[in-house]
C-alpha positions as CSV (number, residue, x, y, z in Angstrom):
1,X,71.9,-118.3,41.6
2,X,69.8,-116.5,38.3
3,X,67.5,-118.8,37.1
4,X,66.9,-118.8,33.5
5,X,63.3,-117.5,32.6
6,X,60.8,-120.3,31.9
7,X,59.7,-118.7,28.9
8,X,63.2,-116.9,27.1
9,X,61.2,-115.6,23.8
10,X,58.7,-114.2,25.9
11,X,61.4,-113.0,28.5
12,X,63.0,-111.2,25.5
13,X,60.0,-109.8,23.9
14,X,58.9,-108.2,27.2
15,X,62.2,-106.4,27.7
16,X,62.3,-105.1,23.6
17,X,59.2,-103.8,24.4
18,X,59.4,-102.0,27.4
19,X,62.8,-100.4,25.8
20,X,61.1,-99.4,22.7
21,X,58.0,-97.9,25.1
22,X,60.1,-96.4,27.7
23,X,63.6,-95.7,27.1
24,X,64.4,-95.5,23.2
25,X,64.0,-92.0,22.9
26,X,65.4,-91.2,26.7
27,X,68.7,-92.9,24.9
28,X,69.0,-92.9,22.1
29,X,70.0,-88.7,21.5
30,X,73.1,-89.3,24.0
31,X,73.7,-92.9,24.1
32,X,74.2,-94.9,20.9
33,X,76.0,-97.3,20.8
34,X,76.6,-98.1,24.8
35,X,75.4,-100.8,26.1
36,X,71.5,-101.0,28.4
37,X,71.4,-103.4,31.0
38,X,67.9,-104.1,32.1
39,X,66.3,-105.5,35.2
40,X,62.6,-106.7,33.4
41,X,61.2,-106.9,36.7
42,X,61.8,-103.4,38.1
43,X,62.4,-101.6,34.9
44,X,65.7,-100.1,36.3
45,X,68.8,-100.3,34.2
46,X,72.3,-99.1,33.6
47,X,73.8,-97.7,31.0
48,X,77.9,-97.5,29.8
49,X,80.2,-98.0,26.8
50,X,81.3,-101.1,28.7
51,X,78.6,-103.4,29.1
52,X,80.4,-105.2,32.0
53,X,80.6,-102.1,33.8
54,X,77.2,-101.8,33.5
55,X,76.6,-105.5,34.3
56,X,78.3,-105.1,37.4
57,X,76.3,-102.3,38.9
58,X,73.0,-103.6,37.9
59,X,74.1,-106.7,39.4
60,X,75.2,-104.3,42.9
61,X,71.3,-103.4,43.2
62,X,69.9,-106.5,42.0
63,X,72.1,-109.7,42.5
64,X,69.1,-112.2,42.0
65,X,67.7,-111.0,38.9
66,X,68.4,-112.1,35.5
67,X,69.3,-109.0,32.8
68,X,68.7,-108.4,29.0
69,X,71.3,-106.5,27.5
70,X,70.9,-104.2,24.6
71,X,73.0,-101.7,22.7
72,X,71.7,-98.1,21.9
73,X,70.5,-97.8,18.6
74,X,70.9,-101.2,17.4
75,X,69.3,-104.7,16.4
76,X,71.5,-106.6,18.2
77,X,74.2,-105.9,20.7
78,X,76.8,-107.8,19.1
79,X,77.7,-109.5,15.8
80,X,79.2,-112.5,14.9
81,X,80.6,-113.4,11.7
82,X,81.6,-111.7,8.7
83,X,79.9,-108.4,7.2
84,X,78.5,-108.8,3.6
85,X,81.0,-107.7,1.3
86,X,83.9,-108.6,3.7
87,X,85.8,-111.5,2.9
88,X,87.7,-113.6,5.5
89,X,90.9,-114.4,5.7
C-alpha cells in the first residue's frame, strides 16, 4: 500500500521542480499535452496521451511508490469547472 507523503505541498513542489529542471524542455517539443507520470524518488517517469496507460507502467517498475502526474505544457493536468466566457447549461 502507497502511503501518502507526510509533507503533500512539499511532495508537490519537489516534483514541479525537478520537471521544470530536468524534463520541460526534453518534453515539451514532442509531448504537449500527454500526460508525465513521475516517480519523485528515482526521477524516472512515463509519458502517454493516456495518463492511465502511463500510470500503469510506472506502477509495473515501481509498485510502492507514490506518483505526481503532470500534463505537458500545462499548469494543471486537468480542469474542473466552467471556462470564463462559457456559460453552463
Amino acid at each position: 500500500m502507497v502511503k501518502p507523503p507526510k509533507d503533500p505541498e512539499g511532495f508537490a513542489r519537489q516534483a514541479e521542480e525537478y520537471y521544470a529542471r530536468a524534463l520541460r524542455a526534453k518534453l515539451e517539443p514532442n509531448h504537449k499535452g500527454e500526460y508525465v507520470v513521475l516517480d519523485v524518488e528515482s526521477g524516472d517517469y512515463e509519458v502517454d496521451s493516456d495518463e492511465m496507460a502511463a500510470l500503469d507502467r510506472a506502477r509495473a517498475k515501481h509498485p510502492d511508490r507514490l506518483f505526481y502526474i503532470l500534463r505537458v505544457g500545462y499548469r494543471a493536468s486537468v480542469y474542473i469547472g466552467a471556462r470564463a466566457g462559457e456559460g453552463l447549461p
